[in-house]
Backbone bond lengths (Angstrom), bond angles and torsions (degrees), N, CA, C in turn:
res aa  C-N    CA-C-N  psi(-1)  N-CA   C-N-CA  omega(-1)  CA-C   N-CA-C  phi
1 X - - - 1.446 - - 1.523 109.47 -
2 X 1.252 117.63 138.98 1.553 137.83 164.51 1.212 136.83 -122.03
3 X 1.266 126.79 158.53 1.419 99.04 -164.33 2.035 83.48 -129.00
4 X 1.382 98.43 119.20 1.634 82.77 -175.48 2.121 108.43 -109.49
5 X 1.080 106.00 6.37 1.549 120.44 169.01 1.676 95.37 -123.42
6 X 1.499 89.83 157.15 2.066 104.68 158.73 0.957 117.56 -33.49
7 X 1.329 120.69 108.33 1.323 134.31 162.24 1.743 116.44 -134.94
8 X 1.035 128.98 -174.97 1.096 137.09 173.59 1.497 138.69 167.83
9 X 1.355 120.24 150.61 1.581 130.25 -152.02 1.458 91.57 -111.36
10 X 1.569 92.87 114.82 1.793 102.11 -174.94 1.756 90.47 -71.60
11 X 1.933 79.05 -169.67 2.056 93.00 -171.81 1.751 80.60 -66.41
12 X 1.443 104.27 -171.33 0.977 161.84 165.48 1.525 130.73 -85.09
13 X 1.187 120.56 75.62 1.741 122.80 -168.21 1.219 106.91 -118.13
14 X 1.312 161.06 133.88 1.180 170.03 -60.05 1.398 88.20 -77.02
15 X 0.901 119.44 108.45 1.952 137.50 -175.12 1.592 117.73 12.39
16 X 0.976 119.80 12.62 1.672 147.43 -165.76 1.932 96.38 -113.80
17 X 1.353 101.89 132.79 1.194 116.68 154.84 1.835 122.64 -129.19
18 X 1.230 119.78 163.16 1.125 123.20 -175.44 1.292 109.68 -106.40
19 X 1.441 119.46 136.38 1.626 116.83 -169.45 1.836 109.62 -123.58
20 X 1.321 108.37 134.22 1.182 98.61 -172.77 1.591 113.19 -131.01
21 X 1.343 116.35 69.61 1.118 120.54 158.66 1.645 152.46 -63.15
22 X 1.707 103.65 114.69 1.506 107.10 163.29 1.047 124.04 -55.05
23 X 1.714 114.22 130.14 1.678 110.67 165.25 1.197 94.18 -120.56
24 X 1.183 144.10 14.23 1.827 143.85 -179.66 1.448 98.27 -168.01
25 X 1.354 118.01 134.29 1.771 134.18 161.81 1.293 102.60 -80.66
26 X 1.057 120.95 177.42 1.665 132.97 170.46 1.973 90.86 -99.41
27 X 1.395 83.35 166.11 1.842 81.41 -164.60 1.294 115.96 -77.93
28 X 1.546 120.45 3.26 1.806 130.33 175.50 1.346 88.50 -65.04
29 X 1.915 134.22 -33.05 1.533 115.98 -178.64 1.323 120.67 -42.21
30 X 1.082 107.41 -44.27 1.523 110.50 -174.78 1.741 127.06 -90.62
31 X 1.021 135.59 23.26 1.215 157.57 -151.68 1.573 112.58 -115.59
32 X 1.362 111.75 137.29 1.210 118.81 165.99 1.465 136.19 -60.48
33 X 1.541 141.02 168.06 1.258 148.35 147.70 1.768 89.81 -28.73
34 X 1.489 129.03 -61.64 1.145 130.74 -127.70 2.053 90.74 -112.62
35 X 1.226 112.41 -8.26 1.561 124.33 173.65 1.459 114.51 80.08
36 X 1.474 127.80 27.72 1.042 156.61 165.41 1.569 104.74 -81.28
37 X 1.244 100.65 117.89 1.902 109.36 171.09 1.400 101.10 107.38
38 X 1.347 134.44 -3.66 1.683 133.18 164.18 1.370 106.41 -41.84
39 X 1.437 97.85 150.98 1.228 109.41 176.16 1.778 104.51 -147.08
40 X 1.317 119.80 145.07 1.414 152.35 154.50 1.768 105.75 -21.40
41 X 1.219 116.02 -0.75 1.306 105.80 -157.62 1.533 107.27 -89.13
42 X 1.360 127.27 146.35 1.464 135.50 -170.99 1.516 96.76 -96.56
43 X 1.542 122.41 125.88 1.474 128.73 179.67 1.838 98.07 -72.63
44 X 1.157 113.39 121.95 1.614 138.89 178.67 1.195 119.81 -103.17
45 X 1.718 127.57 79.06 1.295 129.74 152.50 1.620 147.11 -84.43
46 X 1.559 102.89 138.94 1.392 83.94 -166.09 1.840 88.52 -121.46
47 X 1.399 108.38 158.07 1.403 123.76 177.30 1.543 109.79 -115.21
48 X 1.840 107.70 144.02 1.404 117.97 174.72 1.465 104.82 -131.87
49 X 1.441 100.28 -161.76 1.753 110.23 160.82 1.160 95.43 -139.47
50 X 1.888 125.53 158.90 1.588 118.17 157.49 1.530 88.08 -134.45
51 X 1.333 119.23 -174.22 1.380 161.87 -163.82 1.710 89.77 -108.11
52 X 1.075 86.14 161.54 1.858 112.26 161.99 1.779 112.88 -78.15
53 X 1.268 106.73 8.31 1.526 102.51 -176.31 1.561 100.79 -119.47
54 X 1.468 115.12 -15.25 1.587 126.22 -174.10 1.234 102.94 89.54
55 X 1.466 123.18 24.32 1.555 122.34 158.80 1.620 113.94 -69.32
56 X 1.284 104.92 131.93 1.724 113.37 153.36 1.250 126.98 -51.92
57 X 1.739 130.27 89.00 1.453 109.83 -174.40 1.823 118.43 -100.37
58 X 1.255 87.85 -13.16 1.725 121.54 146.61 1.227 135.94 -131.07
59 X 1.325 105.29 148.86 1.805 115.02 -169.51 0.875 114.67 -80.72
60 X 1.645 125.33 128.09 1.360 128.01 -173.69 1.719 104.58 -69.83
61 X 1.182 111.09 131.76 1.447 132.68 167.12 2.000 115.90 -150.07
62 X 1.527 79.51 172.39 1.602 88.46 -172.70 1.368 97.34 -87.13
63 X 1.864 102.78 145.46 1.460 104.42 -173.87 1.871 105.01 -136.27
64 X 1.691 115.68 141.18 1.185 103.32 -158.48 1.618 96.59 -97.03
65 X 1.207 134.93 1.41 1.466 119.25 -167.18 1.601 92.78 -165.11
66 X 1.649 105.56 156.37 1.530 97.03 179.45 1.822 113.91 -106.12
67 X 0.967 104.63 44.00 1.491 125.63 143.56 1.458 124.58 -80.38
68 X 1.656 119.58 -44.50 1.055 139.72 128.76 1.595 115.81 -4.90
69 X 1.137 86.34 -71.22 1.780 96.71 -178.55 1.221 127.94 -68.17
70 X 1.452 107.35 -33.07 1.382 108.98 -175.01 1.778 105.68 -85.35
71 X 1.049 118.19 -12.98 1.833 116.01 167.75 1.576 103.43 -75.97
72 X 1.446 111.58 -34.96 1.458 94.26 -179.12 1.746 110.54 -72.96
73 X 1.249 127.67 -40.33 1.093 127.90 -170.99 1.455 107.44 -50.77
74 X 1.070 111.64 -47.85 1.737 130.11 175.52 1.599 116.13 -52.07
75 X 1.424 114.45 -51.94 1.132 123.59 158.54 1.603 115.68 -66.15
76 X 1.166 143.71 -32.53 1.195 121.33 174.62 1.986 101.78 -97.57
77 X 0.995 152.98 -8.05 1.231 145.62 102.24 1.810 117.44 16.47
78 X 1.184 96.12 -80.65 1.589 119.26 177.77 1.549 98.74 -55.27
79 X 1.163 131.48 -44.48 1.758 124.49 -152.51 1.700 77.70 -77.62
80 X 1.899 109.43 -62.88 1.535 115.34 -147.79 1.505 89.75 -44.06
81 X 1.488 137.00 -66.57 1.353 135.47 -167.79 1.677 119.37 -40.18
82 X 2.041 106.13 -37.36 1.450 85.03 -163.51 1.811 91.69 -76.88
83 X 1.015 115.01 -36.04 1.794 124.52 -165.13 1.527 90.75 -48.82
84 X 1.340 134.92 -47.39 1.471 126.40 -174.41 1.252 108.79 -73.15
85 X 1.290 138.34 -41.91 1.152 158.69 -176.11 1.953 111.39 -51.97
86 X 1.303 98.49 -42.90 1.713 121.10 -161.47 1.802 106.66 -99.29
């Protein structure tokens, strides 16, 4: 995996991080000083969780609200604990 637009790997809170990867910019990415080279394009994010090892403990998907988010955090929370646990 790469991340070739803005993205980024939140902190780290109970051994779980939150990942927030671009797979599409909005079309101001591509644009000049002068706003020449825009494009139509809709910015496309998708959200995960990993581990401290860069494991997937949730599947990155698109998410519409961060309520959303906070069940996944919880759920990958729960995995990081049983995997340490086991």
């Amino acid at each position: 995996m790469s991340f070739h637009f803005p993205s980024f790997i939140r902190e780290f809170r109970n051994g779980v991080a939150q990942v927030d990867w671009q797979l599409n910019p909005d079309g101001r990415y591509y644009m000049d000083d002068d706003g020449y080279g825009m494009t139509p394009d809709v910015e496309i994010n998708i959200h995960g969780f990993i581990d401290r090892n860069g494991h997937v403990l949730v599947k990155f998907r698109y998410v519409s609200d961060n309520k959303e988010l906070e069940v996944m955090r919880k759920e990958a929370e729960q995995i990081a604990k049983r995997l340490n646990n086991g």
